[in-house]
Structure formats: C-alpha cells, structure tokens
C-alpha positions in Angstrom: 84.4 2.3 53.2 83.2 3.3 56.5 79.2 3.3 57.5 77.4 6.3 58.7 73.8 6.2 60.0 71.6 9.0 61.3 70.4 8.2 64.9 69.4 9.9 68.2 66.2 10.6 66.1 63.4 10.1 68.8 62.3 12.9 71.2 60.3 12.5 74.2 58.3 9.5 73.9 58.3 9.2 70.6 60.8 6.1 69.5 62.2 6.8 65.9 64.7 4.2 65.3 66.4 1.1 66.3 69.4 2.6 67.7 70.7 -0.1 70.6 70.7 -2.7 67.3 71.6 -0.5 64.7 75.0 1.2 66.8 77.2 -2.1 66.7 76.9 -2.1 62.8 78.0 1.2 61.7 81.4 3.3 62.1 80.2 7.1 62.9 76.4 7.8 63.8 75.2 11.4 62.8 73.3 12.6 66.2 70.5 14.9 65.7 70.7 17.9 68.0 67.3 19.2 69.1 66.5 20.7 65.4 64.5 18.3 63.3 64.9 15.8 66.4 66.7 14.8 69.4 66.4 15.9 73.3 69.5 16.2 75.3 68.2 13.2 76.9 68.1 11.3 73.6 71.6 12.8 72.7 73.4 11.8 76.0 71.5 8.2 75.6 72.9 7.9 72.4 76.4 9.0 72.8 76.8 7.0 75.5 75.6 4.0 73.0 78.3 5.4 70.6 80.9 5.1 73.0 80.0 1.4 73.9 81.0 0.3 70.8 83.5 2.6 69.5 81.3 4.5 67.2 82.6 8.0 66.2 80.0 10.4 66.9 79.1 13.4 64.6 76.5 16.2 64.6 73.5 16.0 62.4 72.0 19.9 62.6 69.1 20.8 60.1 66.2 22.9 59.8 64.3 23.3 63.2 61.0 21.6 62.2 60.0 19.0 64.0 56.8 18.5 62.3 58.2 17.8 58.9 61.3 16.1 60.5 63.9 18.4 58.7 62.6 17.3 55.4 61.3 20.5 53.8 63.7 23.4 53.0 62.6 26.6 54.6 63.3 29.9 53.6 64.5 32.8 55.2 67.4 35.0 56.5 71.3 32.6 56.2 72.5 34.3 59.2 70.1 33.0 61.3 70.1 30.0 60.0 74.0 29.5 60.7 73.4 30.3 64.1 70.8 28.1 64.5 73.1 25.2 62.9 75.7 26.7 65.8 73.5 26.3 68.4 72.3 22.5 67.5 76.0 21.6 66.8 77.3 23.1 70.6 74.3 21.7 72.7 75.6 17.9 71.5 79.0 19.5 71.5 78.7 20.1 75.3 76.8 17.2 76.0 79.6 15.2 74.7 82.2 17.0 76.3 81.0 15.8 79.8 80.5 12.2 78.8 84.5 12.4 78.1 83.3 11.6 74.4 85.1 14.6 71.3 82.8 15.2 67.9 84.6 13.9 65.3 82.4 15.0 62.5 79.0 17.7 61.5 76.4 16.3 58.6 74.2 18.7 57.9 70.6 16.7 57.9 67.3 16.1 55.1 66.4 19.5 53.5 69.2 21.2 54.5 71.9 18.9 52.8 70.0 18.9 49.6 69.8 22.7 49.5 73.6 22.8 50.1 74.1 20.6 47.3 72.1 22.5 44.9 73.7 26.0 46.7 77.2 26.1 46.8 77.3 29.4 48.5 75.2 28.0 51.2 77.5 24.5 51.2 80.4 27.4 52.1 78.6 29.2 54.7 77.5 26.4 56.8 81.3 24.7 56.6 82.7 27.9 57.7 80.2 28.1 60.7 81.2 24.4 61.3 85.0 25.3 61.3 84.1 28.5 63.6 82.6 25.9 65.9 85.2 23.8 65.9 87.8 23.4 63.2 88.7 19.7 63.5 85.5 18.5 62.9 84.9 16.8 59.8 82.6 18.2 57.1 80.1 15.5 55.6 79.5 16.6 51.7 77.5 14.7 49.4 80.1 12.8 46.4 78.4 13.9 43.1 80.8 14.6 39.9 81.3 17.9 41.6 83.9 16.7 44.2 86.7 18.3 43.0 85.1 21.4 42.5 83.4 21.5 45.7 86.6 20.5 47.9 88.4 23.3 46.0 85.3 25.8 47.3 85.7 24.3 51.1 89.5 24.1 51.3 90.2 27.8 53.0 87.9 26.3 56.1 90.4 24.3 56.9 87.9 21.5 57.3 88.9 18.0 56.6 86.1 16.6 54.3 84.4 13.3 53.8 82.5 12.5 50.8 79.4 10.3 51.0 77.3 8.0 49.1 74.3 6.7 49.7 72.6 3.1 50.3 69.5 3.1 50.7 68.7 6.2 48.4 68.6 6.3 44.4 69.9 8.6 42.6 69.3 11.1 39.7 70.8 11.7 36.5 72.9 14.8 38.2 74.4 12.8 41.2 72.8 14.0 43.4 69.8 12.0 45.3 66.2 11.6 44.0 63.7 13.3 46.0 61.6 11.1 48.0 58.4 12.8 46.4 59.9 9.9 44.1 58.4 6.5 45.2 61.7 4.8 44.5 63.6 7.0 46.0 64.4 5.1 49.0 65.8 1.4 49.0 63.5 -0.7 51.4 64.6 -4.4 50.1 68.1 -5.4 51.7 69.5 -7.4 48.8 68.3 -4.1 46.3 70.5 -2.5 48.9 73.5 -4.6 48.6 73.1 -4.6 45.1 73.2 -0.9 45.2 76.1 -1.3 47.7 78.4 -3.6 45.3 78.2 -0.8 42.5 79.1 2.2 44.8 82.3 -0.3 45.6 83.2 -0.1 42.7 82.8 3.7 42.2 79.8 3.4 40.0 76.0 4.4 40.9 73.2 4.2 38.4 71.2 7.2 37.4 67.9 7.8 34.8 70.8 9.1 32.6 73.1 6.4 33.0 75.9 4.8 35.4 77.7 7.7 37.3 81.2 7.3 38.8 81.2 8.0 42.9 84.1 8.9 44.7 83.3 8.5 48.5 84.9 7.4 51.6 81.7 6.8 53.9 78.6 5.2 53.4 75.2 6.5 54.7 72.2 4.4 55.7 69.2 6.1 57.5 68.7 5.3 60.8 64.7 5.6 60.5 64.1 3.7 57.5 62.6 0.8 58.6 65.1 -2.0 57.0 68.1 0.1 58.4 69.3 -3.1 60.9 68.2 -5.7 57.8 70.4 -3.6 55.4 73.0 -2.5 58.0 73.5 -6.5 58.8 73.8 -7.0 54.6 76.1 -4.6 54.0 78.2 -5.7 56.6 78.8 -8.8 55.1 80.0 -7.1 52.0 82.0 -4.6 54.2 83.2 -6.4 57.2 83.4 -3.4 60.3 87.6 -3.2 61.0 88.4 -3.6 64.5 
C-alpha cells in the first residue's frame, strides 16, 4: 500500500502544513496548483522537497476558492470548469518540467472529488481533461463498491487508475467519505488512525451500515490535518516505506 498526502497547501505567508517533516514519510504528495491553494513559489518549494526524497509528485486541482479552501462544491458551467482543472494541472506541469521532475499522477481535491464521486459523468469529464493533458498521468478515484463499475466508465481515457482509501477520514454507509459537517468525520487520534489503517489492510472499512470491503492501492492522509506527521509516523510502522 503506498501513502499519498496532500501538500504544497500554503500560499504567501500563510503556512498550512508541515511539509519538510511530513515528505520523508509518504510515497506520492498531491501538489495543489494555485486553485484552492498553492503559489508557484509554494509548488516549486515543494517539488523540489519531493524530489529530495524520492516522492512521486501528483497534481491536486480543485475548485478555485481560496476562501473555503476547495471544500464547498460550486456550481456552474463543466466546461469551464475543465479548463480551469487544465490550467491548475499545466502551471505545476511546467513548473515541474524545469526542475527536471515528470507528474506522475492528477487527484482531483476537497469538493471537487466528492462531487465526482457522487457524478459519474463529471468523474468522466475531468479524467478525460486529465488524459488531454497528459495521458500517462495517473487518475486518483476514490475505492467505494463501485470500483469495477467506475474503472469500466474510465477505461477509453486510457488513464491508468489508482484507487484510494482513506486514513484519517470515516466513512459512510455508501463507501464513500462522511462529510466533515460530521464531527467525526476526520480521525485526529493516531492510534484511532492505525486502527483504522489495520482494517483497510485487510480490505475492510467500517461504515453506520456495517463493515464495507475496500479495494485500494494507495492510502491518503491530509497534509493539513494537524496529526498528519503523528499519524504519518504510525502508519509507517504498520507500513514500512520500500526503498
């Protein structure tokens, strides 16, 4: 199971984050790209980071809104939206390029990945903007019971796809992630982390309807929750970081 963290977070002055102790512990970090958050200064300081310690570095577009940080779904006209995902994913895109660092993956962030998991058309349109970016970037998609379903929906992008669970989020009875309206929605405690950790392991998450089976490859952990290093450091010792 590979780690995933969303990072580059800050913007300007303002520090979101722990990203110099958080980098060594994860396998890909999910770079925000001037929508919710991120400069290019942030995004060149942290894909230089990335590349320090051979961290995989992915795009993490979403909603431009800094003031609610991605994390309310907006309305409006899809078109615009794809090109605004376009634009977010080419400005890290280009920054990487001339550090001598390649993208290896696109996570769409907050809002936006919870509407795409409730709206499969939109899940379609924003992959095949991804794969008109860049087709051998890797698609980041939610693992919920829908997995086969979904993949089957993606495959004529092209895309190669990684499913995803979640460790420091609960979940609800659907599969899919409780909303953080929820007060228990996010995991704080690192050893209700871990414990949370151990069942995803073993392909099982529990829900308000019952235990749920989870197919994933990669394990996310939010770079601005406030235990991320705590929990990061746990999970680690439960999922030793291959060399």
């Amino acid at each position: 199971m590979l780690l995933n963290c969303d990072m580059g977070e800050s913007y300007g002055p303002w520090e979101k984050g722990d990203d110099a102790a958080v980098m060594p512990l994860v396998d890909w970090a999910n770079i925000a790209c001037g929508g919710h958050a991120g400069d290019p200064d942030v995004m060149a300081r942290t894909l230089a980071l990335a590349r320090e310690h051979d961290v995989r570095c992915g795009a993490h577009p979403g909603y431009a809104d800094r003031r609610n940080f991605g994390r309310v779904r907006r309305e409006g006209p899809v078109d615009s939206l794809i090109h605004e995902i376009q634009a977010q994913i080419g400005a890290l895109q280009a920054i990487a390029k001339s550090l001598g660092i390649v993208l290896h993956h696109v996570k769409p962030h907050g809002a936006l990945y919870l509407a795409m998991m409730d709206d499969e058309a939109l899940m379609v349109r924003l992959a095949e903007a991804v794969a008109a970016v860049d087709s051998s970037l890797v698609f980041v998609v939610q693992a919920t019971p829908d997995r086969k379903r979904h993949a089957a929906s993606l495959a004529h992008t092209g895309l190669a796809l990684a499913f995803e669970a979640f460790a420091d989020r609960t979940y609800a009875a659907d599969g899919r992630l409780q909303a953080r309206s929820n007060p228990s929605a996010v995991l704080h405690d690192p050893e209700l982390v871990a414990n949370h950790v151990q069942s995803l392991l073993q392909g099982v998450v529990d829900t308000p309807g019952g235990p749920l089976a989870v197919d994933a490859e990669t394990l996310c952990v939010h770079g601005d929750n406030p235990a991320a290093y705590a929990a990061l450091t746990r999970i680690r010792e439960l999922i030793p970081r291959v060399s």
